[in-house]
N, CA and C atoms as an extended XYZ file, in Angstrom:
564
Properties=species:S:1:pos:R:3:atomname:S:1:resname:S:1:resid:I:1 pbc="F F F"
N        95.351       84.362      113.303 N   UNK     1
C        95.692       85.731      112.972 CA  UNK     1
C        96.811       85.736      111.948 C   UNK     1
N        96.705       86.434      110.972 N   UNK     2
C        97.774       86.255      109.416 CA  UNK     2
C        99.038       87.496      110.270 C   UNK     2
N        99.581       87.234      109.660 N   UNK     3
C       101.370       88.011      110.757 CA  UNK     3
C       101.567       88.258      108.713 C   UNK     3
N       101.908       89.954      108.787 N   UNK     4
C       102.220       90.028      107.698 CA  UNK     4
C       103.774       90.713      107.858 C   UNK     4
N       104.793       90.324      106.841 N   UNK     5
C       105.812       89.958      106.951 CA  UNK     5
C       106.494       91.263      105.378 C   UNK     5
N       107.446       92.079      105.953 N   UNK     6
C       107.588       93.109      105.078 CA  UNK     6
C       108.930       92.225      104.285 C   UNK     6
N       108.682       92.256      103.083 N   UNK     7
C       109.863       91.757      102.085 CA  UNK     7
C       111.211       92.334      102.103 C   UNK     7
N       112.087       91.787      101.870 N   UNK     8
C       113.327       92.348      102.272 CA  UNK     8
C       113.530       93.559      101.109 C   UNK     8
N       112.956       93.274       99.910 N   UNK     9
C       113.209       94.758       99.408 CA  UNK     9
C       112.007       95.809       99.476 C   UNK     9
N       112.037       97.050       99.616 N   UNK    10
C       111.225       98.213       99.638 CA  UNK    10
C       110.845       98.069       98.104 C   UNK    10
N       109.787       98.606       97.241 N   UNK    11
C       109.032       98.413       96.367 CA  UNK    11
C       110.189      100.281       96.069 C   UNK    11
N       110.004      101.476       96.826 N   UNK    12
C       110.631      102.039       96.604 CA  UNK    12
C       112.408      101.864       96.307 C   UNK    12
N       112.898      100.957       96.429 N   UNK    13
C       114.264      100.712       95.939 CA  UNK    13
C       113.916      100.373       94.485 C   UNK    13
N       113.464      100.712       93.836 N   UNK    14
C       113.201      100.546       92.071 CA  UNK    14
C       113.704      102.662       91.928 C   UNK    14
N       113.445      103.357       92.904 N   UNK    15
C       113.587      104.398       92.378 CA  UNK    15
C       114.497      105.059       93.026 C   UNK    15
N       115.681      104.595       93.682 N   UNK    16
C       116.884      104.953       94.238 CA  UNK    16
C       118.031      105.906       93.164 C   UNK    16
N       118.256      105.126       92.165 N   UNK    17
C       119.274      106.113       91.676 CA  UNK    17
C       118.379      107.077       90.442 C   UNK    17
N       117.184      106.908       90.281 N   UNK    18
C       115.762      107.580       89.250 CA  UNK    18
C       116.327      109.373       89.217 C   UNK    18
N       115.903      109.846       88.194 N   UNK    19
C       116.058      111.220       88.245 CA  UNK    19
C       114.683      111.631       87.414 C   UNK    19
N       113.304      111.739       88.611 N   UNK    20
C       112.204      111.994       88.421 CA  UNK    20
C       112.153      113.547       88.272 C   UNK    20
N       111.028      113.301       87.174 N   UNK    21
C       110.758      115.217       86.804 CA  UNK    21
C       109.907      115.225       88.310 C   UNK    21
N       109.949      116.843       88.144 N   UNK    22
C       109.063      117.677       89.599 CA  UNK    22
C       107.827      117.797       89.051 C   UNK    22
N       107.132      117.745       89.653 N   UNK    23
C       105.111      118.614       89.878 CA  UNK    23
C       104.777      117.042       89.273 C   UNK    23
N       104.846      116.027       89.682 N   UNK    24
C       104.431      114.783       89.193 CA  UNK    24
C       104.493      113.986       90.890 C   UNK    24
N       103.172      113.080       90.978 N   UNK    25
C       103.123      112.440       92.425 CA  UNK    25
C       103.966      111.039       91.631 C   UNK    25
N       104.777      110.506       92.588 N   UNK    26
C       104.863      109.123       92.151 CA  UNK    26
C       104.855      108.122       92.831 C   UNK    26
N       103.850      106.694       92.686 N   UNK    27
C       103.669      105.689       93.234 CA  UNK    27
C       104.001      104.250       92.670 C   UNK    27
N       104.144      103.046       93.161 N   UNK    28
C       104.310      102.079       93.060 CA  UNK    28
C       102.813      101.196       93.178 C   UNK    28
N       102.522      100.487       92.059 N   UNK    29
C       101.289       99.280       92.174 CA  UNK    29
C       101.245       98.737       91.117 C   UNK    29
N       101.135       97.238       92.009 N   UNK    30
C       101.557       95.951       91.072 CA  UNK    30
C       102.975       96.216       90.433 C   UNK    30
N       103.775       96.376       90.902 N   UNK    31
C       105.010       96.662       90.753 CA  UNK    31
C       105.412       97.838       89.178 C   UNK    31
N       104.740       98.722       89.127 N   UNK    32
C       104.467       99.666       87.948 CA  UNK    32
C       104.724      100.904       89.051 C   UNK    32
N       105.474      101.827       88.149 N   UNK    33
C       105.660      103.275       88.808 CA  UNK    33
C       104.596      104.013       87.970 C   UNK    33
N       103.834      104.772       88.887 N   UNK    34
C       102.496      105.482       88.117 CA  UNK    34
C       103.204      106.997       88.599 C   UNK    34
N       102.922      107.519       87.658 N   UNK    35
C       103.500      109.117       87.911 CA  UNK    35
C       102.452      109.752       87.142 C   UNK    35
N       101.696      110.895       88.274 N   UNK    36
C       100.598      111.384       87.960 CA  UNK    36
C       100.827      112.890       88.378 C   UNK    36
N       100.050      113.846       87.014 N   UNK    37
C       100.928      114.746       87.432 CA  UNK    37
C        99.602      115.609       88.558 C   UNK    37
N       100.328      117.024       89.090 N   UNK    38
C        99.334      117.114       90.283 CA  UNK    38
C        98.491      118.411       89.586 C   UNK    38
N        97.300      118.341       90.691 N   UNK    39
C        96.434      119.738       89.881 CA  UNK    39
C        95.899      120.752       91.239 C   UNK    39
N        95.279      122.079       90.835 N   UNK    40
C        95.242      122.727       91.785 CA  UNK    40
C        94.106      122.519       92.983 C   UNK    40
N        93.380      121.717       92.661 N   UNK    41
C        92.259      121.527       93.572 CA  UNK    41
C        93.062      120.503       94.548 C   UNK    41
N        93.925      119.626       94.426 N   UNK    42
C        94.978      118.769       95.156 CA  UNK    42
C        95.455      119.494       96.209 C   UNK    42
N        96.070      120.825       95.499 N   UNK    43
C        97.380      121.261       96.297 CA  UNK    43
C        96.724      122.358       96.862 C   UNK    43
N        95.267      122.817       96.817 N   UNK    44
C        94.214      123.758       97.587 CA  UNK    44
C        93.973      122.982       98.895 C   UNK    44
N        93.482      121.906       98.521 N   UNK    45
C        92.537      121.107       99.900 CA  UNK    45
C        93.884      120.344      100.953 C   UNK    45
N        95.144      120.147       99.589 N   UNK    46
C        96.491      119.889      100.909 CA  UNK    46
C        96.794      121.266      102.031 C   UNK    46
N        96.735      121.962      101.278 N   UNK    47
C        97.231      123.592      101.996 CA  UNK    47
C        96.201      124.228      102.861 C   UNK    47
N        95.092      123.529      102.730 N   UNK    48
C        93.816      123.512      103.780 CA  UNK    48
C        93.838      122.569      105.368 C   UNK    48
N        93.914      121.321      104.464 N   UNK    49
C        94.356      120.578      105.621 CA  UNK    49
C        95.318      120.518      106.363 C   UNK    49
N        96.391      120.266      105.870 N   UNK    50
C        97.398      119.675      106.760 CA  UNK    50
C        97.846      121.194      107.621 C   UNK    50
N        98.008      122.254      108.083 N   UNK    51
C        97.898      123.066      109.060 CA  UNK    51
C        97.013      122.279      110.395 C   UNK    51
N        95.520      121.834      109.804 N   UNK    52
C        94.674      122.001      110.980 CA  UNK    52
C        94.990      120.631      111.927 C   UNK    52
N        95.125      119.559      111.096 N   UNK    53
C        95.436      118.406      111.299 CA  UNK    53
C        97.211      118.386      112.242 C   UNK    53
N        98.203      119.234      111.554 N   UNK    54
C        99.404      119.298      112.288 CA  UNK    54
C        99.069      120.314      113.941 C   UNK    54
N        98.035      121.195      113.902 N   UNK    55
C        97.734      121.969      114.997 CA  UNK    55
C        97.589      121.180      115.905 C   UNK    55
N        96.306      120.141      115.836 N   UNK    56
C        95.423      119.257      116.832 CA  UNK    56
C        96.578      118.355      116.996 C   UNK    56
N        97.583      117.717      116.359 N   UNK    57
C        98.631      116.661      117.000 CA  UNK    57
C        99.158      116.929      117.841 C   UNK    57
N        99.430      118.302      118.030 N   UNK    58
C       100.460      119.313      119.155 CA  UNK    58
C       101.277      118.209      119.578 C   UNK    58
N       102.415      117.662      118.555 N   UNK    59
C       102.857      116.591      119.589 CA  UNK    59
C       102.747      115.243      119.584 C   UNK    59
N       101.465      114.580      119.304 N   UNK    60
C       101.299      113.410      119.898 CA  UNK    60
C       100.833      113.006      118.355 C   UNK    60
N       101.820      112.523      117.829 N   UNK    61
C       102.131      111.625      116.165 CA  UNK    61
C       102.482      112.855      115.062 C   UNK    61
N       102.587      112.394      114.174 N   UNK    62
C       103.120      113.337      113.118 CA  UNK    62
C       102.739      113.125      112.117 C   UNK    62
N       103.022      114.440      111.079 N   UNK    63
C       101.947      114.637      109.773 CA  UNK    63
C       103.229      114.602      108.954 C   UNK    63
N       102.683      113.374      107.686 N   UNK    64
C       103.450      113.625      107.236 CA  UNK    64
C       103.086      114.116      105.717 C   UNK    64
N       103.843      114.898      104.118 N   UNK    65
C       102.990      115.083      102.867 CA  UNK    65
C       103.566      114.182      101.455 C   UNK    65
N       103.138      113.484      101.552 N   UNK    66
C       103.558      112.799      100.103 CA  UNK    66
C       104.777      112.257      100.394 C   UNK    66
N       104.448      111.507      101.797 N   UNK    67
C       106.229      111.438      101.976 CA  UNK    67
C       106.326      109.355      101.875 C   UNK    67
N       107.322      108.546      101.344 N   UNK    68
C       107.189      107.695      101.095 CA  UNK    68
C       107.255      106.383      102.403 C   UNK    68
N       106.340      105.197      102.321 N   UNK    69
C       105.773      105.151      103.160 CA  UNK    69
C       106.156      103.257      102.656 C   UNK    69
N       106.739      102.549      103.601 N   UNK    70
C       107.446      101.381      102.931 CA  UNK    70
C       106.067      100.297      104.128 C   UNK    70
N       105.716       99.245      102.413 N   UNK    71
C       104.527       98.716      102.740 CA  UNK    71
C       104.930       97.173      102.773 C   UNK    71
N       104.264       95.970      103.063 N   UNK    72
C       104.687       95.162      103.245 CA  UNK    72
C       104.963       94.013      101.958 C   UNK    72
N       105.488       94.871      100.819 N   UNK    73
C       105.402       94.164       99.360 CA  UNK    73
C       106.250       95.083       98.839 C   UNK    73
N       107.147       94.221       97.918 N   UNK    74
C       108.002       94.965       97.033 CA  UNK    74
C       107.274       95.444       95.648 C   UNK    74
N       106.055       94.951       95.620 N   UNK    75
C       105.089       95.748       94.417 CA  UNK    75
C       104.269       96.970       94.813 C   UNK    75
N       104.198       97.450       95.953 N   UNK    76
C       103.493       98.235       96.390 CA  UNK    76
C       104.283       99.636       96.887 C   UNK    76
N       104.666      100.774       96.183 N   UNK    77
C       105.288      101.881       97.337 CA  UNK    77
C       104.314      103.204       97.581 C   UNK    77
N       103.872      103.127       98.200 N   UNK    78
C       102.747      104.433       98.084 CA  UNK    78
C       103.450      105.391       99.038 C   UNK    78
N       102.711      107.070       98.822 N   UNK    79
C       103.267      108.116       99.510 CA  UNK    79
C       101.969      108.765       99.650 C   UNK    79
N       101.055      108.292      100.921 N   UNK    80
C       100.121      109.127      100.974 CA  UNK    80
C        99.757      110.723      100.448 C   UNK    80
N        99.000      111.495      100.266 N   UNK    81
C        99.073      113.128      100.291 CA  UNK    81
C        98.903      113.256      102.019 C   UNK    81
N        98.586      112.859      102.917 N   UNK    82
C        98.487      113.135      104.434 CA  UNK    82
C        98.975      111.630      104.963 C   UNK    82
N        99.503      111.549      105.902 N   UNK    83
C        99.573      110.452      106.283 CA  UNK    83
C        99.702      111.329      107.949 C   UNK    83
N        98.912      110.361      109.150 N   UNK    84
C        99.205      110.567      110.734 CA  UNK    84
C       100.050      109.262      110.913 C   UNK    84
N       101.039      109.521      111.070 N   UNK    85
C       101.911      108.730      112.205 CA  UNK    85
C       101.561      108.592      113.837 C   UNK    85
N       101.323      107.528      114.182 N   UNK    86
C       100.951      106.968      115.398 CA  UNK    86
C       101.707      107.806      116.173 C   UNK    86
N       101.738      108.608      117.744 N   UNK    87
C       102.575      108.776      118.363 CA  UNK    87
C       103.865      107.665      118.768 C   UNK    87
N       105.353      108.013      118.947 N   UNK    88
C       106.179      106.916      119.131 CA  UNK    88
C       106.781      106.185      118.275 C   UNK    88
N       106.263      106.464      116.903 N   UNK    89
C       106.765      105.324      116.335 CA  UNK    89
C       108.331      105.526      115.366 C   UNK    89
N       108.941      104.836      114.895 N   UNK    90
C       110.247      105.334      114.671 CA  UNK    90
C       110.192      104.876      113.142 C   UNK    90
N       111.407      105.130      112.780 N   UNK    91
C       111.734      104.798      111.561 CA  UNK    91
C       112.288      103.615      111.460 C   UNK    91
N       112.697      102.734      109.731 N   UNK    92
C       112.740      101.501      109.406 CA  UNK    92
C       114.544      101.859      109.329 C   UNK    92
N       114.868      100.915      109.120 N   UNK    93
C       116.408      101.185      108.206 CA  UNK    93
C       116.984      101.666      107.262 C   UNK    93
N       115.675      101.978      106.261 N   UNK    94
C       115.865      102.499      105.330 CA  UNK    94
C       115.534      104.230      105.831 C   UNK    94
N       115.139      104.392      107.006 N   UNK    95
C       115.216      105.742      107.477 CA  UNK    95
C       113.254      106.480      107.007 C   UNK    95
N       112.341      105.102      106.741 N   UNK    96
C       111.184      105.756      106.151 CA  UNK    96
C       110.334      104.696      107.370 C   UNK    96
N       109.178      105.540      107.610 N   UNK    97
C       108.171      104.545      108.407 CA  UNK    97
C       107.691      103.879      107.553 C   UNK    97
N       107.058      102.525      108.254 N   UNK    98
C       105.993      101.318      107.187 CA  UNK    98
C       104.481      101.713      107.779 C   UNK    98
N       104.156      101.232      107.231 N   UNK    99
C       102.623      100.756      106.840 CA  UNK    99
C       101.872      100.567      108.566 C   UNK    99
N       102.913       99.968      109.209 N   UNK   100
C       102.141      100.124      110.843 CA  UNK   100
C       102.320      100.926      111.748 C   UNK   100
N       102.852      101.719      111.238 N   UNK   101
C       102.931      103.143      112.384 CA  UNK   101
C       101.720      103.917      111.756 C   UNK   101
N       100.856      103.835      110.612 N   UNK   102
C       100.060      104.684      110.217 CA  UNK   102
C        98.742      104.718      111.002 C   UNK   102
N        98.480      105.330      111.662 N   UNK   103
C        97.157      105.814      111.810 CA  UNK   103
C        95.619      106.358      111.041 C   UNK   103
N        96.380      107.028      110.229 N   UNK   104
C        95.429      107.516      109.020 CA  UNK   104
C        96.014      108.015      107.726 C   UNK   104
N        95.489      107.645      106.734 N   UNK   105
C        95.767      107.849      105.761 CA  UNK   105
C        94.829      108.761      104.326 C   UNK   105
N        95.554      110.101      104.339 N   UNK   106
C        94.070      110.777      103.627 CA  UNK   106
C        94.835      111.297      101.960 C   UNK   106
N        94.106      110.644      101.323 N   UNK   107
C        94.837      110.412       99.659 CA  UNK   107
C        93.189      111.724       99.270 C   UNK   107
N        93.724      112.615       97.867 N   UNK   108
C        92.814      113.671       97.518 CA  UNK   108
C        92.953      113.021       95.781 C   UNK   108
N        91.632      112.535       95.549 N   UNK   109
C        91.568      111.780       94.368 CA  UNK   109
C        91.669      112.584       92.751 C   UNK   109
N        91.993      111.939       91.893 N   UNK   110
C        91.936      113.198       90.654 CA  UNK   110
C        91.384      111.912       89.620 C   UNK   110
N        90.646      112.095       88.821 N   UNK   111
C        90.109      111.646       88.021 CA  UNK   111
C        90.985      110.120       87.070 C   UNK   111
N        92.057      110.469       86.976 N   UNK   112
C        92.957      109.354       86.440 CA  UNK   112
C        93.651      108.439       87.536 C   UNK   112
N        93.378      109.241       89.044 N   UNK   113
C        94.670      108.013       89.845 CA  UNK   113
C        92.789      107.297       90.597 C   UNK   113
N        91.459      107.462       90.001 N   UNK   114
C        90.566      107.130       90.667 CA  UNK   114
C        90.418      105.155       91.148 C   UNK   114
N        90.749      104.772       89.851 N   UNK   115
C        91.551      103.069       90.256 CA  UNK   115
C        92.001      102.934       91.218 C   UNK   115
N        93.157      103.524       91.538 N   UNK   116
C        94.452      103.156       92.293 CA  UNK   116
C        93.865      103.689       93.904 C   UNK   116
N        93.270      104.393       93.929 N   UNK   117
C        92.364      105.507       94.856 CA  UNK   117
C        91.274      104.488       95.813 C   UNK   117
N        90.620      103.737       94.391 N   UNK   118
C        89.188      103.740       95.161 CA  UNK   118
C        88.933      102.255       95.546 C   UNK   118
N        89.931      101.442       94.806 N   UNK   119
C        90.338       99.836       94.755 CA  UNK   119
C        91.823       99.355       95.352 C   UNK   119
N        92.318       99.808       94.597 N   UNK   120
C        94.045       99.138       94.551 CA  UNK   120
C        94.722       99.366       96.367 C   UNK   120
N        94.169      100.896       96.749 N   UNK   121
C        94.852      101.300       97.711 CA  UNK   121
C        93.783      101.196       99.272 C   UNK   121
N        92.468      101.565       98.981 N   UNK   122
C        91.625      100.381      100.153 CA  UNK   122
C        92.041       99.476      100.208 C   UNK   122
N        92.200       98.586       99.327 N   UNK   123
C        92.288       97.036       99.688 CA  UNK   123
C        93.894       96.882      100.380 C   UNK   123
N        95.175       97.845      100.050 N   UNK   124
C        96.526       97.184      100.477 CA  UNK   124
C        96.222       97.987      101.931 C   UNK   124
N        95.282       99.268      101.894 N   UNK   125
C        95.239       99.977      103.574 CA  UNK   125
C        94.921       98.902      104.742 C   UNK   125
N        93.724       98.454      103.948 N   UNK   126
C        92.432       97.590      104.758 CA  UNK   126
C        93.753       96.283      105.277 C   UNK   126
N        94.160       95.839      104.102 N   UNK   127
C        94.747       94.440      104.939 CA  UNK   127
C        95.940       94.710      105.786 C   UNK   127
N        96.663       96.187      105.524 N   UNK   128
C        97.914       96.129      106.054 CA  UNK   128
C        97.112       97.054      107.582 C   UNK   128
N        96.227       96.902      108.204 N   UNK   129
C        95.202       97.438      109.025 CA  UNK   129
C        95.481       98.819      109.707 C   UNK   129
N        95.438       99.554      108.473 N   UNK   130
C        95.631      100.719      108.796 CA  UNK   130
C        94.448      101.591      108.975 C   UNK   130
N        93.609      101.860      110.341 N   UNK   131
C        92.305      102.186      110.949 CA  UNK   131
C        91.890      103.380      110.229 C   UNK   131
N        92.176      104.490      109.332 N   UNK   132
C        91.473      104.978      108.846 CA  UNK   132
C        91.852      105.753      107.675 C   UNK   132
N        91.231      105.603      106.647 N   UNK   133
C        91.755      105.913      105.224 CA  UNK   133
C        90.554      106.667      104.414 C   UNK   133
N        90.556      108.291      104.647 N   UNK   134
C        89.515      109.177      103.868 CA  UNK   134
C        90.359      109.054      102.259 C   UNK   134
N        89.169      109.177      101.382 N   UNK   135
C        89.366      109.615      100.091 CA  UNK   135
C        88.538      111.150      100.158 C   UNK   135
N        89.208      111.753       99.571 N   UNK   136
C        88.555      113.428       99.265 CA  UNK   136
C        88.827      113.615       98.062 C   UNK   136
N        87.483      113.374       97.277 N   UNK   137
C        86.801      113.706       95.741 CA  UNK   137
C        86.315      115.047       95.617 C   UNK   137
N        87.427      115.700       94.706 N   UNK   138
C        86.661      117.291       94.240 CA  UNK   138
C        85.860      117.060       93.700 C   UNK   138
N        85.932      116.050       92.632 N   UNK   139
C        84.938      116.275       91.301 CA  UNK   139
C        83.131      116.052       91.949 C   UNK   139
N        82.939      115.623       93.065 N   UNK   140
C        81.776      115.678       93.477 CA  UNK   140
C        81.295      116.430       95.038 C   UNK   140
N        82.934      116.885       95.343 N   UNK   141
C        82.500      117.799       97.125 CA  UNK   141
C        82.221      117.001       97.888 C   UNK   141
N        82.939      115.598       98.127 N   UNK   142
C        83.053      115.083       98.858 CA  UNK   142
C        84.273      114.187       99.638 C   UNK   142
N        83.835      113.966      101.147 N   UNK   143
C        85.192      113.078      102.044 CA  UNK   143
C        84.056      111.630      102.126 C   UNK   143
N        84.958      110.459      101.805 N   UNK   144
C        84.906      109.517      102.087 CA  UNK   144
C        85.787      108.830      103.280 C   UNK   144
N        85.111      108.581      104.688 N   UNK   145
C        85.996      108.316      105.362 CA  UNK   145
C        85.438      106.426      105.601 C   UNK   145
N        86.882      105.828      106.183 N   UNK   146
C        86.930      104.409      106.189 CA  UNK   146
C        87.256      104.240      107.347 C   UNK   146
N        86.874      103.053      107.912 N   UNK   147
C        87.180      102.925      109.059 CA  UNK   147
C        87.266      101.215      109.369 C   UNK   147
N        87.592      100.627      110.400 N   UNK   148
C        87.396       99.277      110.732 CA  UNK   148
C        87.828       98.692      109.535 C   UNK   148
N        89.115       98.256      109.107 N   UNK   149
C        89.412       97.712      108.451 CA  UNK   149
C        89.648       96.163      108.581 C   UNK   149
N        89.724       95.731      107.907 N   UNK   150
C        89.472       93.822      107.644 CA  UNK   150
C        90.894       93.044      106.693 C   UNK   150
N        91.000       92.100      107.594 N   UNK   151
C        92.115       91.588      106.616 CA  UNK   151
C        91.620       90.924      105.303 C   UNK   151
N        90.068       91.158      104.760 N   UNK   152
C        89.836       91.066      103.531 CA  UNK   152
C        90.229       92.264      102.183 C   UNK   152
N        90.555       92.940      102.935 N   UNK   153
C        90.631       94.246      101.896 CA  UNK   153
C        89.749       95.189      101.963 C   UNK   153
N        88.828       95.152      103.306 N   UNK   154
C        87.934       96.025      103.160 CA  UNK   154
C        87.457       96.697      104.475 C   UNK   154
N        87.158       97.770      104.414 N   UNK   155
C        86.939       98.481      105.443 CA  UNK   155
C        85.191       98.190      105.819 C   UNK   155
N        84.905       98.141      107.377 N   UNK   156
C        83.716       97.801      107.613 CA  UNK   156
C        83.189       99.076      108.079 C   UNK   156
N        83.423       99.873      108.092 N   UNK   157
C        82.285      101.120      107.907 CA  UNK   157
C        82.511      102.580      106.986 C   UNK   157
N        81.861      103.446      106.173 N   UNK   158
C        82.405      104.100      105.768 CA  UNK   158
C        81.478      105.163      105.817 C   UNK   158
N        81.626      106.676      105.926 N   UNK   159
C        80.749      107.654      105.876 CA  UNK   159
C        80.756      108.522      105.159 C   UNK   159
N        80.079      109.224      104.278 N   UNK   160
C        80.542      110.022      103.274 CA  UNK   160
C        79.807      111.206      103.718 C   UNK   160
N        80.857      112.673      103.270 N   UNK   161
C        80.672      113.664      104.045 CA  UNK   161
C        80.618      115.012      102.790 C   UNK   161
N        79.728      115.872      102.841 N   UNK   162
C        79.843      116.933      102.095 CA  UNK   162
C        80.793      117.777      102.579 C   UNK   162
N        81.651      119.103      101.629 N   UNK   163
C        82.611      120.001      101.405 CA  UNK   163
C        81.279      120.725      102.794 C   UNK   163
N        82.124      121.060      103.264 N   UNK   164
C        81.161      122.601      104.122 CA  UNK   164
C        81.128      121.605      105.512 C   UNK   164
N        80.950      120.024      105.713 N   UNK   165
C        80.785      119.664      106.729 CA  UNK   165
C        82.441      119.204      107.386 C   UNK   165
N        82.002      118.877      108.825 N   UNK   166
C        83.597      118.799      109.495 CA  UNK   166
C        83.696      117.278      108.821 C   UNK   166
N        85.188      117.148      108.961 N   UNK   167
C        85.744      115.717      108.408 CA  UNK   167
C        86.434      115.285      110.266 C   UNK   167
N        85.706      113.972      110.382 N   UNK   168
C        86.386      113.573      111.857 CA  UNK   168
C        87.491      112.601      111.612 C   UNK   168
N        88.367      112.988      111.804 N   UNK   169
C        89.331      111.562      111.975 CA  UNK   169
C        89.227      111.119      113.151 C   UNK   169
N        88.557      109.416      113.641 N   UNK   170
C        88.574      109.264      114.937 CA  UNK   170
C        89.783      108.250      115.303 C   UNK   170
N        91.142      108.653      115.797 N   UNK   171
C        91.986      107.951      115.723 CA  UNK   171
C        92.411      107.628      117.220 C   UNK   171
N        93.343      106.654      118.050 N   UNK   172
C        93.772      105.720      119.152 CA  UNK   172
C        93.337      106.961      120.279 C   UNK   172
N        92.239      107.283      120.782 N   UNK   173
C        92.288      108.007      122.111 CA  UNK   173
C        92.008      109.507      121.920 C   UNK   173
N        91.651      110.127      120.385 N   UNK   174
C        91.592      111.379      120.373 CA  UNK   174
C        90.912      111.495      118.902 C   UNK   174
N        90.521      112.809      118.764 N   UNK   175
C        90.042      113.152      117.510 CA  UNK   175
C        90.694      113.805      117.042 C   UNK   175
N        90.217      114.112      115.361 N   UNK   176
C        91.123      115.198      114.596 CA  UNK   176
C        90.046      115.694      113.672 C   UNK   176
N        89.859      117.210      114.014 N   UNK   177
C        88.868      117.649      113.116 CA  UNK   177
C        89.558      118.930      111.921 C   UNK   177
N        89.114      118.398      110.461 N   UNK   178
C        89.656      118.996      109.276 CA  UNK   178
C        87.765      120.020      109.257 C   UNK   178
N        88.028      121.333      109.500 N   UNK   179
C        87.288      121.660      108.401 CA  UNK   179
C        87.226      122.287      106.927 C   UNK   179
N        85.977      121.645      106.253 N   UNK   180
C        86.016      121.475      104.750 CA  UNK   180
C        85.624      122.433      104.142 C   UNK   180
N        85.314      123.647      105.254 N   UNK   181
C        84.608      124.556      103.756 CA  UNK   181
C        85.419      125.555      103.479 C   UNK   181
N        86.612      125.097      103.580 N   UNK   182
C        87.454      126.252      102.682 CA  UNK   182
C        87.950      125.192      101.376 C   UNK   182
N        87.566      123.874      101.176 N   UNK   183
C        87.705      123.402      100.373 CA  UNK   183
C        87.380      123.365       98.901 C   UNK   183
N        87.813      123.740       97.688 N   UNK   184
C        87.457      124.253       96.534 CA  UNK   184
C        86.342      123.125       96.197 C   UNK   184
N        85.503      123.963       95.719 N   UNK   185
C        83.960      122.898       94.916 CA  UNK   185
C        84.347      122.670       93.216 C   UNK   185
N        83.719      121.572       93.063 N   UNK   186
C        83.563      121.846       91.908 CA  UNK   186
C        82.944      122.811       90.786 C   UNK   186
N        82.704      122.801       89.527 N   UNK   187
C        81.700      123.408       89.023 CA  UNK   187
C        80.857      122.846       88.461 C   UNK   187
N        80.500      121.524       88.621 N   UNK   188
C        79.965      120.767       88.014 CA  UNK   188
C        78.997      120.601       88.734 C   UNK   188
C-alpha cells in the first residue's frame, strides 16, 4: 500500500503575500498559478447547488466554495468549486483541510480550464483517493460523476448524467442528491 506523504511546503504558500485581482478562480498545477477568469453558467449551477447539497449534510460534513484545499505536493494547490468534507475532520496547521478529509469533489468545467478539469485533476483526485469527483460540463448539459478511485490516476467507474436528471453523490453511509434542472443549458 503507497502511504502518501504531504510535503512540508503547501503549493499554496507561493501565494501568501500575492495581491490577486477578484472575479478570477485561482489554482496551482505543475507548480504554475492558472488564474481563470469565472463565467455565468459557473456561478448559476454554483448557486443551484451548493444550497441543496449544504441542506442534506444537516450537520454531518461540510460544504465548502472555492475554498483552498492543501494536497499532497507543493506543485499542486487546487480549490475545488464544491468540495464535501468528511464529517469530523479538522483542519491542518496552516488552518486549511488536505486532500483526505475530502469526500467529494465537484469542479463546473469552462472551456479553457477543460485540461486541468478532465486530466490534470482526475488523476491528482484518483491517487490522493478521494471517492468521488463529478465534472459538470455546460457546454454539453452534462454531470460526469467518478467514483472508485485507483492509485493509478484513475477512477474505476464513471456515469454520465443529463441537465434535468438527479446528480447522486453516493458518499461514506448516505446520499446526496443535487437536482439539475434548474441548471442553465446550453445553446448549442
Amino acid at each position: 500500500m503507497t502511504t502518501i506523504e504531504m510535503d512540508v511546503r503547501s503549493a499554496w504558500d507561493a501565494l501568501d503575500d500575492a495581491n490577486l485581482p477578484g472575479g478570477y478562480r485561482v489554482e496551482i498545477t505543475d507548480g504554475k498559478i492558472i488564474m481563470t477568469p469565472q463565467g455565468e453558467s459557473r456561478s448559476d449551477i454554483l448557486v443551484e447547488s451548493a444550497p441543496q447539497i449544504k441542506k442534506q449534510l444537516a450537520g454531518h460534513g461540510k460544504l465548502l466554495m472555492d475554498v483552498m484545499i492543501d494536497f499532497p505536493s507543493s506543485l499542486y494547490g487546487y480549490a475545488p468549486d464544491l468540495a464535501i468534507i468528511a464529517p469530523g475532520s479538522e483542519r491542518n496547521g496552516r488552518g486549511r483541510f488536505e486532500w483526505h478529509t475530502l469526500e467529494a469533489a465537484i469542479e463546473v468545467i469552462s472551456k479553457s480550464a477543460r485540461d486541468n478539469d478532465f486530466a490534470k485533476k482526475l488523476r491528482m483526485y484518483a491517487e490522493c483517493a478521494i471517492p468521488v469527483y463529478v465534472i459538470i460540463d455546460p457546454s454539453d448539459d452534462t454531470c460526469t460523476i467518478h467514483s472508485r478511485p485507483t492509485r493509478r490516476g484513475t477512477y474505476d467507474e464513471q456515469e454520465q448524467i443529463a441537465f434535468g436528471e438527479d446528480l447522486i453523490l453516493a458518499l461514506e453511509g448516505r446520499e446526496i442528491v443535487v437536482k439539475t434542472d434548474g441548471f442553465p443549458r446550453s445553446e448549442g
